[in-house]
Each structure stands twice: as C-alpha cells, then as structure tokens.
C-alpha positions as CSV (number, residue, x, y, z in Angstrom):
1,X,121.1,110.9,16.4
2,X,123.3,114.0,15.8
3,X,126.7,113.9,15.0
4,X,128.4,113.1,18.7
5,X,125.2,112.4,20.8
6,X,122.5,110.4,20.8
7,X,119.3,112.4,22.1
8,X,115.7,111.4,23.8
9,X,113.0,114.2,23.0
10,X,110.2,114.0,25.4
11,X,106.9,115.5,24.5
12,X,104.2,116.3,27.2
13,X,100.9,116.8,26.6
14,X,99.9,115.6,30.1
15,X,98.4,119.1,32.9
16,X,100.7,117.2,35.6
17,X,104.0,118.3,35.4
18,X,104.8,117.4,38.6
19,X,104.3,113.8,38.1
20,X,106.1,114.3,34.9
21,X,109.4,115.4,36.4
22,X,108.9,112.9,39.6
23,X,108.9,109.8,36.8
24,X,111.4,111.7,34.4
25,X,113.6,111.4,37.7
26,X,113.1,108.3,38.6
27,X,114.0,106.9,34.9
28,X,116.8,108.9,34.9
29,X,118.4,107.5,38.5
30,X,117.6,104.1,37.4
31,X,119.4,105.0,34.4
32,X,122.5,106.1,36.1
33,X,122.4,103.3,38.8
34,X,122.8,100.8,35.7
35,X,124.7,102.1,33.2
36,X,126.8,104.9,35.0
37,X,127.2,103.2,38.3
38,X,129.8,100.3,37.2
39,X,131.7,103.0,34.9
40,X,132.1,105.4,37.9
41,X,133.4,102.4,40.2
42,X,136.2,101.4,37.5
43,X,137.2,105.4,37.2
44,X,137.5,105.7,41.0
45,X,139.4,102.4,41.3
46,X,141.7,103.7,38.1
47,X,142.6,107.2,39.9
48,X,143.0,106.7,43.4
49,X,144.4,102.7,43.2
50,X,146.0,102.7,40.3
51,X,149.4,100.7,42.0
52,X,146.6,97.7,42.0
53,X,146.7,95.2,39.7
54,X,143.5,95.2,36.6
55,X,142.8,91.9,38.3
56,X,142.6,93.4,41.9
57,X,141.0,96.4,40.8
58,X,138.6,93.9,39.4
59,X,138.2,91.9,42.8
60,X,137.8,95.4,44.5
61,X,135.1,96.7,42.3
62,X,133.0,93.2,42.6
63,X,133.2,93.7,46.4
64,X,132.0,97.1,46.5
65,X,129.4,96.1,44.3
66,X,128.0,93.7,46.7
67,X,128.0,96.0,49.3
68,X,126.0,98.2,47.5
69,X,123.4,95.9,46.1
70,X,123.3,94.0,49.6
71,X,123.1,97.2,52.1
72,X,119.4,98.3,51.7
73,X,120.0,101.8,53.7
74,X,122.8,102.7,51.4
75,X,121.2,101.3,47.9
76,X,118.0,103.8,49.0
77,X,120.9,106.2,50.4
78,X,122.6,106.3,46.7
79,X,119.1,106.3,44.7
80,X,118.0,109.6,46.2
81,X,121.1,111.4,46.2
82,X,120.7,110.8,42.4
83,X,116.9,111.5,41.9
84,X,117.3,114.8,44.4
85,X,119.9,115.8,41.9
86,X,118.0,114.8,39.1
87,X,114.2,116.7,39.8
88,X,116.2,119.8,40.9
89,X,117.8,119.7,37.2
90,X,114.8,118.7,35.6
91,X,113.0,121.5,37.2
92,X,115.9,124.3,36.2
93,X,116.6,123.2,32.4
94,X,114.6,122.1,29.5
95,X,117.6,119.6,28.5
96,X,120.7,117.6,29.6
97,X,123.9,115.8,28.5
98,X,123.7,112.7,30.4
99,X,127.5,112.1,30.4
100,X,128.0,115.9,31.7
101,X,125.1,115.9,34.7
102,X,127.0,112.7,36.3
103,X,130.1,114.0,35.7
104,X,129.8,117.1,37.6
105,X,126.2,117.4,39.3
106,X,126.3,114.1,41.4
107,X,129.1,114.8,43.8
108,X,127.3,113.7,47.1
109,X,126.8,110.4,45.0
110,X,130.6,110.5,43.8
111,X,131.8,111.0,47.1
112,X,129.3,107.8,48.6
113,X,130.4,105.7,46.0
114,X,134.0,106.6,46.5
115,X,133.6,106.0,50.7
116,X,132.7,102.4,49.8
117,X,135.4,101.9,47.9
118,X,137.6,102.6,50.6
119,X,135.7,100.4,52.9
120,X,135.9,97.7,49.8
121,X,139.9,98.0,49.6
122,X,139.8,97.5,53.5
123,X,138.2,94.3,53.2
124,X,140.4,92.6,49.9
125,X,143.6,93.8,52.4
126,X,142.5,92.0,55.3
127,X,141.3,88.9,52.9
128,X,144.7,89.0,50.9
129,X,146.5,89.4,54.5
130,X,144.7,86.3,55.9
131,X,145.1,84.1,52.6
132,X,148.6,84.8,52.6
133,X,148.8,84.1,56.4
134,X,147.0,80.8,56.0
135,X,149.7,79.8,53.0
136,X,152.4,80.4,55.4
137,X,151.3,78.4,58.1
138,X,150.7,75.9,55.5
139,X,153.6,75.7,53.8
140,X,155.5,75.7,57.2
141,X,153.0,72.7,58.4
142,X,154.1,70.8,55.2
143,X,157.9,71.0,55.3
144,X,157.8,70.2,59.5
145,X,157.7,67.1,61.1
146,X,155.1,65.8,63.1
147,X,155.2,65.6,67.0
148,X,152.6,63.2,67.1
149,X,149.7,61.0,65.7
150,X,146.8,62.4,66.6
151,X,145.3,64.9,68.7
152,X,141.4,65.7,69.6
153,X,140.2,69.1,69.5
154,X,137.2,69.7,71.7
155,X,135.3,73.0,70.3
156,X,132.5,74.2,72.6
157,X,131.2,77.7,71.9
158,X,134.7,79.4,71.2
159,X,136.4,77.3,73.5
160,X,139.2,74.7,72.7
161,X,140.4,71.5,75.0
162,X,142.7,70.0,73.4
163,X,143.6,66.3,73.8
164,X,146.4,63.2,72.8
165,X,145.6,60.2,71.7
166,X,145.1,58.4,75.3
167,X,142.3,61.3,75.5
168,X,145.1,62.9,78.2
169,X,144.1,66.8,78.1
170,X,147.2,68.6,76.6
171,X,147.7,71.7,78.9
172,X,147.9,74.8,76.1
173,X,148.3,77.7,78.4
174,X,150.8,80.4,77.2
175,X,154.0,79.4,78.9
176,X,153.6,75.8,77.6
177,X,154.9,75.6,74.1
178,X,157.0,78.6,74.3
179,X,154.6,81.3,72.7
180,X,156.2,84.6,71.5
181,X,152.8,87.0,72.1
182,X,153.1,90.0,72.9
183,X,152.1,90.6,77.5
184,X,149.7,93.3,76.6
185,X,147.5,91.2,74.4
186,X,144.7,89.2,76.0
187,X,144.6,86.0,74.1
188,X,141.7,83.6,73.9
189,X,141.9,79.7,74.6
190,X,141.3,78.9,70.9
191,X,144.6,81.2,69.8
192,X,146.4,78.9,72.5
193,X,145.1,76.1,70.6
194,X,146.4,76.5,66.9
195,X,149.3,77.9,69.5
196,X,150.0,74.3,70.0
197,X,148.2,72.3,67.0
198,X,151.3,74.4,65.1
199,X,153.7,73.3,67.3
200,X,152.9,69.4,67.5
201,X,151.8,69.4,63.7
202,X,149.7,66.5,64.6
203,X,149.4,63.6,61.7
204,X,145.7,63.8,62.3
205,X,143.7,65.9,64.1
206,X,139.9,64.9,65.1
207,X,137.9,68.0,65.8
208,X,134.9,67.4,67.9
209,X,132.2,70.1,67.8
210,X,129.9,70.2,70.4
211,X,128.0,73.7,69.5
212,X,128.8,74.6,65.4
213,X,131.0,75.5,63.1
214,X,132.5,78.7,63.5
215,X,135.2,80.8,61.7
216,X,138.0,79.0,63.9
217,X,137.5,75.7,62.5
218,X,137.1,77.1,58.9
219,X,140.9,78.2,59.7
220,X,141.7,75.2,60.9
221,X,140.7,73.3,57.9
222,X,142.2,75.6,55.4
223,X,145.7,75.4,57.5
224,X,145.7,71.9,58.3
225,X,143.5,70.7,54.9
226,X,143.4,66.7,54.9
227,X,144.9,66.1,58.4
228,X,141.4,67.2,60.0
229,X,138.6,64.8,60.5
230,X,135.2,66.4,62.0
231,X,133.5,64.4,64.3
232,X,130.3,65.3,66.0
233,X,128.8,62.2,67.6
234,X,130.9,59.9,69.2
235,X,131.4,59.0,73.5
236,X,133.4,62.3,73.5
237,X,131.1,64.3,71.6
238,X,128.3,62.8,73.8
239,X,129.5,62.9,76.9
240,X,131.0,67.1,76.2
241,X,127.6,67.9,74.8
242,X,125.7,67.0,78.1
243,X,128.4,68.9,79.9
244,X,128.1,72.1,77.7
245,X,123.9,71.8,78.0
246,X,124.0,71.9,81.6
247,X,126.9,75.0,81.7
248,X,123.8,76.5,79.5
249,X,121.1,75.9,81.7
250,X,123.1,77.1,84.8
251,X,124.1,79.9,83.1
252,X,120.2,81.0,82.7
C-alpha cells in the first residue's frame, strides 16, 4: 500500500505468457463486473437523471441490473467488451490504475451499460404510468355508486362476455355505455369490458376463466380488489369450457 493506491504486483515465472494475460484478463473483467459495474450504474443514473428521485434512481438501477444479470447475450455481450479491452492493455503496458482503465478505456462498455439504462427508465415510466392509472380508476370505483349487484365475467383466451345476475349477456359493444375512444383505434372486446365493469361498478363481480390467468385479470383485480371473486368450475365454467375446446379443435 502506497500513499493513495493500493497495488497488486504479479510475478511470472511461468514460459506461457499468453495464458498469463488470457487469465490476468479474465480476473480483471470479473473484477470490474463486480465491483465497478454497480458504481458505474449509480454515476450514469446521477448525470443523465438527476431530476429523479435517490429512491427512483434506486428502483431504476435495480431494474437495469436484472436485465443485465437475466439477458444471457448481453451479460456475455458486456464481459467481452471488458476482457477485449483488458488483454489489448495488458498486452501494451506493464501496469495499470484500475480506477483510470474503466474510467476512460471501456467506452463501448460505458455506452452498453448506459443504452440499458435508457431501456430501464422506459420500463419504471410505463410501470409508474400504469400504477398511477390503476389508483385512479380505483379511487374513482370507491367514491361511485354501484349500478348493480353482480356481474359475471366470462374470460376465454383474451376474450370477455360479460353477464348480469339472471346470466342475461350484457351487450358491451362501443356505442353501448357511451365510450369516449378515439375512431382510429381498434379496440379489443376485453377494453369494452372494463369499458363497462367501470361504468356499472358492480358490488361483485365473479370472473370465470375458462383458459388462464392472464395480464387482464391481474388489472382487474388490482382495480376492482375485494369485489372480484375467481371462479373456475362451476355449470358456467363447465358448460364455456366445452364450448371453447371444441372452437380449438375446429380451429385445427
């Protein structure tokens, strides 16, 4: 240890100095990818989002993070821009400053990392965006009286039939409960459907699935919490199942 830096001295003896700079390389890009790596995030975060919160920054990171750890093309992607840069170094100079060779000799890294944490603020937008859209509808469902007691939701393979209490199908097609969306927008029957659960506000509503859970009826269940009831084997579910089986079988 010197007075500001604290140094590694390698000695040799080996004849194979190409296998010593290969595994020199590879210690060193490990080294970077776990120490450096996190550091690196934070300063990129710091710099170019800086209007975000230290707890959003810290939401952002943790999702580029993933990405990284989870994407096997870019983890190998990252690890050789490092160990390129780090056996071309190696091969040049007899030492390094650690701090100063990731600093300023791993810009195709920099820049990779940087990309993913544009892709990483993309997704905590569209996440925040959808949380806060789900609180609205929410907080509108709880100060709104309801239209009626229940209603039965019928959810085959992305597609919604909606039903009273009599089992009388409620007819959810656009001009119905007076949707404001936009004529050059194609609309699927399950956006008609939370059309009109929003606009009865049902006391309770009994989802039947006949195929699985799907990202619609997570939404449901977050917007209408304790007024949904899942149900996936009674007459209706039954008798919609054998329906959607033979659709299938035609369909092949």
């Amino acid at each position: 240890q010197f007075k500001i830096y604290h140094n590694i001295i390698v000695h040799y003896l080996g004849d194979d100095i190409s296998t010593f700079y290969n595994e020199s390389a590879e210690i060193l890009t490990d080294t970077i990818l776990t120490f450096y790596e996190p550091i690196l995030l934070r300063r990129l975060l710091n710099v170019n989002y800086f209007y975000f919160s230290d707890k959003e920054r810290k939401q952002i990171a943790d999702i580029c993070s993933f990405h990284l750890t989870t994407d096997q093309t870019e983890s190998v992607l990252r690890k050789n821009y490092i160990y390129i840069a780090c056996l071309k170094y190696l091969c040049e100079h007899k030492s390094t400053i650690l701090d100063g060779f990731v600093n300023f000799r791993l810009k195709d890294y920099i820049k990779l990392l940087d990309s993913h944490i544009d892709t990483a603020v993309n997704s905590f937008l569209i996440e925040k965006e959808y949380s806060e859209f789900i609180n609205l509808l929410k907080m509108y469902i709880t100060s709104s009286p309801s239209c009626c007691h229940e209603v039965h939701l019928i959810y085959a393979g992305k597609e919604s039939i909606l039903m009273d209490e009599d089992n009388h199908i409620i007819d959810v097609s656009d001009n119905i409960f007076n949707a404001k969306y936009l004529s050059d927008i194609s609309f699927s029957s399950n956006d008609y459907a939370l059309n009109a659960l929003l606009t009865l506000i049902p006391e309770k509503i009994t989802i039947h699935i006949i195929d699985q859970e799907d990202e619609f009826i997570r939404t449901l269940k977050l917007i209408f919490d304790n007024r949904i009831f899942i149900c996936n084997d009674c007459s209706i579910c039954q008798a919609y199942k054998l329906t959607h089986q033979t659709e299938m079988s035609t369909r092949k």
